[in-house]
Every structure is written in structure tokens, then in C-alpha cells.
GUVEXMI-221997 format. One record per residue (C-alpha): residue number from 1; residue in one letter; x, y, z. Coordinates in steps of 0.2 Angstrom, whole numbers. Each point is the difference from the previous one (the first is absolute). Layout:
BEGIN
(NUM,a,(X,Y,Z))
...
% end
This chain:
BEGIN
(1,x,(8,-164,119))
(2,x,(0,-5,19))
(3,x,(-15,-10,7))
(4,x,(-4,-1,20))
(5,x,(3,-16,8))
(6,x,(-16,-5,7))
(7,x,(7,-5,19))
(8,x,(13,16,3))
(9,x,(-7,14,-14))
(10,x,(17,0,-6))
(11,x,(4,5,-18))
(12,x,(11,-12,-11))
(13,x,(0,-4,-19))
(14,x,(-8,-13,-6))
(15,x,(12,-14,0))
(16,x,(-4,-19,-3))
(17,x,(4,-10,13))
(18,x,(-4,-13,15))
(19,x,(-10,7,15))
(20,x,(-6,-9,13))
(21,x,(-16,-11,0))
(22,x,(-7,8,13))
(23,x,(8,16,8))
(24,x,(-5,14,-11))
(25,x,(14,10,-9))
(26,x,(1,4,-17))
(27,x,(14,-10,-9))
(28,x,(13,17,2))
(29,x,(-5,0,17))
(30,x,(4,-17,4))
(31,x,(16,1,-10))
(32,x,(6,16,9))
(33,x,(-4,-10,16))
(34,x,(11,-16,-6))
(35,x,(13,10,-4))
(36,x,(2,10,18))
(37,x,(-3,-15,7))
(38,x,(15,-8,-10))
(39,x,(12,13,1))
(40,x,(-3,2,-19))
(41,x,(10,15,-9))
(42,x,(-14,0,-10))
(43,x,(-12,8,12))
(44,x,(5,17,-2))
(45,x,(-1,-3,-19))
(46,x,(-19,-4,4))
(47,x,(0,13,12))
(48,x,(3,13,-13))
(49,x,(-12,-4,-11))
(50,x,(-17,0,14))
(51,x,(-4,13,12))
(52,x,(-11,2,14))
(53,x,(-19,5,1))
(54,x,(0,20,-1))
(55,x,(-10,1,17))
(56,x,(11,4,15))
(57,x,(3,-14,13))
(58,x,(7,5,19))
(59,x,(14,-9,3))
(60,x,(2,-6,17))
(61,x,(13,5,13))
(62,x,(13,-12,5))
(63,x,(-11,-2,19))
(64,x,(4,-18,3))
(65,x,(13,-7,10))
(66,x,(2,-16,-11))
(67,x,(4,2,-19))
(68,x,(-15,-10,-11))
(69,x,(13,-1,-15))
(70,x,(-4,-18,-1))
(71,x,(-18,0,-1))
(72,x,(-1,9,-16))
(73,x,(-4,-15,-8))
(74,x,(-15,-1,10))
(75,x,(-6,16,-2))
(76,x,(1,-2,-20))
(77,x,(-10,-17,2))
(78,x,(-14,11,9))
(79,x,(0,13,-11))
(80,x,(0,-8,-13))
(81,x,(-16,-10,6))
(82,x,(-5,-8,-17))
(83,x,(-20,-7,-1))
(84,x,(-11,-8,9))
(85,x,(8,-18,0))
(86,x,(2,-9,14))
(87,x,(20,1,-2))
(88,x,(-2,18,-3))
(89,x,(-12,1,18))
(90,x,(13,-11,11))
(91,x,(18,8,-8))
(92,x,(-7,20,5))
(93,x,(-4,-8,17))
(94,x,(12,-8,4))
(95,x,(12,13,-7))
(96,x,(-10,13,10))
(97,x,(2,-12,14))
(98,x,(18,1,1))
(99,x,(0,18,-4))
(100,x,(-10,3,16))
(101,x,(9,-12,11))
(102,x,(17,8,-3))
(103,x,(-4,19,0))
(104,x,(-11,-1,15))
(105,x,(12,-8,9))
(106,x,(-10,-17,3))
(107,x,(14,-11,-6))
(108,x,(18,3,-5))
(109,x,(0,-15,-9))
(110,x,(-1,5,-20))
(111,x,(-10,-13,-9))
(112,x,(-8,-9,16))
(113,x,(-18,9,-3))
(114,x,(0,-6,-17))
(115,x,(3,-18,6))
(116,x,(-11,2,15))
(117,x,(-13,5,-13))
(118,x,(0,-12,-13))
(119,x,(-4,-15,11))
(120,x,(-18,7,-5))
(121,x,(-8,0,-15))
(122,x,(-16,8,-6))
(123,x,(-3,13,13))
(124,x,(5,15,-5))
(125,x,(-10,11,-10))
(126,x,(5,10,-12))
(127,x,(5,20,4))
(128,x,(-5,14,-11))
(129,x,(18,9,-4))
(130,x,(5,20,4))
(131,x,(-2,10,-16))
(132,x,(11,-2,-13))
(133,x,(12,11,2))
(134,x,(-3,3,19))
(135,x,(18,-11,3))
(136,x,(17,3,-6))
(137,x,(7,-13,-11))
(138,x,(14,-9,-5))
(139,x,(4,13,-13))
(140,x,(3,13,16))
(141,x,(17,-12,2))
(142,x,(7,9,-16))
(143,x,(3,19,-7))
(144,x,(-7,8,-14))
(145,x,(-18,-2,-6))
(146,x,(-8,12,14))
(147,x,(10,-8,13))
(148,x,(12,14,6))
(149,x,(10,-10,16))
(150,x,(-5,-19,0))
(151,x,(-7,-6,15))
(152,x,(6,-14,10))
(153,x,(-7,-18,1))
(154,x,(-4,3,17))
(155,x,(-12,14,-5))
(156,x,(-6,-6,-14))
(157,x,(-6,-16,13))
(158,x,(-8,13,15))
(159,x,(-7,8,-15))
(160,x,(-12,-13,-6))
(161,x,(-1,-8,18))
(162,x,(-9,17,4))
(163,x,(-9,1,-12))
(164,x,(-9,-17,-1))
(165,x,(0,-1,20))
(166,x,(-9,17,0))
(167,x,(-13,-10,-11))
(168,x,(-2,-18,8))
(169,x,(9,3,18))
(170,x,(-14,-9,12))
(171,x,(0,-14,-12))
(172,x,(18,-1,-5))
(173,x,(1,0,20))
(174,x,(-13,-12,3))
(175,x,(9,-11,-14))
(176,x,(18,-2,11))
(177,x,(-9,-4,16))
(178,x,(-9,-13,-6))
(179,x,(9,-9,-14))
(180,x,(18,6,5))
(181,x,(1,1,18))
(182,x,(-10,-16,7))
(183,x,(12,-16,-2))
% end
């Protein structure tokens, strides 16, 4: 039996195991994630056993000049946007943050947004997230189980930056100018 992580729709078994304390990913999603981010062999074994939400998802065209490959981390920590804490609020906007600062060209500097953005604490709000489902997800990486030609991380980042951007552009927009940009 496959359950839907709550943060991507994502279907996995149910495994026990560590999540995070305040991102929102079922334990099989979190571990599918640990495991791509380590390199893990182990990833395509968890791969196998989880499959992807049965509604389509467009995958975006490779339109950008720059490759996003390393903000996939990022785009997994806004997905996967977790409750209404106030770690859950700050790490989907500063994520967001740095997500928008890259891709619209703002800053080449990965990981300066999110810096920029956490000298302030307590002023961001928290977003309502796309549909679940809306995304592709992490599982998209892998063949098999509805995914017929994985995407790449690049996609998978432009894909949840699209969709949350066409949701909360003005404030995410709103949020670099006045807690990233001003020194």
C-alpha cells in the first residue's frame, strides 16, 4: 500500500523512519531525498517501490541559460513546506528567496538570497502551497512507477518555482526587495 507525501503527492510505502521536524515529507519521501542527495545506490531501490501521483504534470523546456541543478535542494525544502511554524514560514521563504534570486537573474550568487534573508526573523508569512500534485517531484528523477523519461533537477526546480511564483509572485517579489536587496 502506497501513501501520498503530504508536501509533494508522491506515493511511497510506508516505511519507518526520521523526517524532518519541520519540512513536510512523508518518512519515504525524505528518505528518497537523503539518498539522492548522498549518492545512495539505495535510491533507485526506493525508487521502485513509490510512484508518482497519477495526474499529468508539464515538464518544463530546458529555456534557461544557466542550469538550476544545484538549487534542487531548495526547491524540495519549498515544496515540501511543512506547517505553520515559524521554521516552516522562514525556510519556504528563504528557499523561495533564493529560488527567485537565481532564476530571475537577480544574483548569480547561489545561497546569498538565503543569507541576505535570514538576517530577519518574523516577517514572513506563511504562503498557501500549489495543489498537491500540481509539481513534479523528486520521484520524476527516477524510471518506473508512471515516470516514463526522468526529468532533470533543473526541471524539477523551474517546475515548483513556477508553480509557487504563479501563486505569491508580487509578495515573493516584494520579499527580495525589501529583505534581500537593501544592505
Amino acid at each position: 500500500m502506497l501513501t501520498a507525501c503530504p508536501g509533494c503527492g508522491a506515493l511511497f510505502p510506508s516505511v519507518e523512519g526520521p523526517t524532518h521536524r519541520y519540512l513536510g515529507a512523508s518518512a519515504g519521501c525524505w528518505a528518497l531525498y537523503w539518498s539522492t542527495v548522498e549518492g545512495d545506490a539505495g535510491a533507485a531501490g526506493l525508487a521502485a517501490q513509490s510512484r508518482v501521483p497519477d495526474n499529468v504534470v508539464a515538464v518544463p523546456a530546458h529555456r534557461y541559460a544557466r542550469p538550476f541543478d544545484l538549487l534542487w535542494c531548495d526547491a524540495y525544502g519549498v515544496q515540501h513546506h511543512g506547517d505553520d511554524s515559524p521554521q516552516a514560514i522562514q525556510s519556504v521563504a528563504v528557499h523561495l528567496l533564493n529560488l527567485h534570486g537565481i532564476i530571475s537573474g537577480k544574483t548569480t550568487r547561489a545561497k546569498w538570497p538565503i543569507q541576505r534573508a535570514l538576517r530577519v526573523r518574523g516577517v514572513f508569512r506563511k504562503l498557501d502551497p500549489p495543489a498537491l500534485g500540481s509539481m513534479l517531484t523528486i520521484r520524476h528523477f527516477f524510471p518506473g512507477g508512471g515516470v516514463v523519461t526522468p526529468v532533470a533537477h533543473n526541471q524539477y526546480v523551474v517546475s515548483v518555482y513556477e508553480a509557487w511564483m504563479a501563486l505569491h509572485r508580487s509578495i515573493v517579489e516584494e520579499w527580495y526587495e525589501r529583505y534581500v536587496m537593501p544592505d
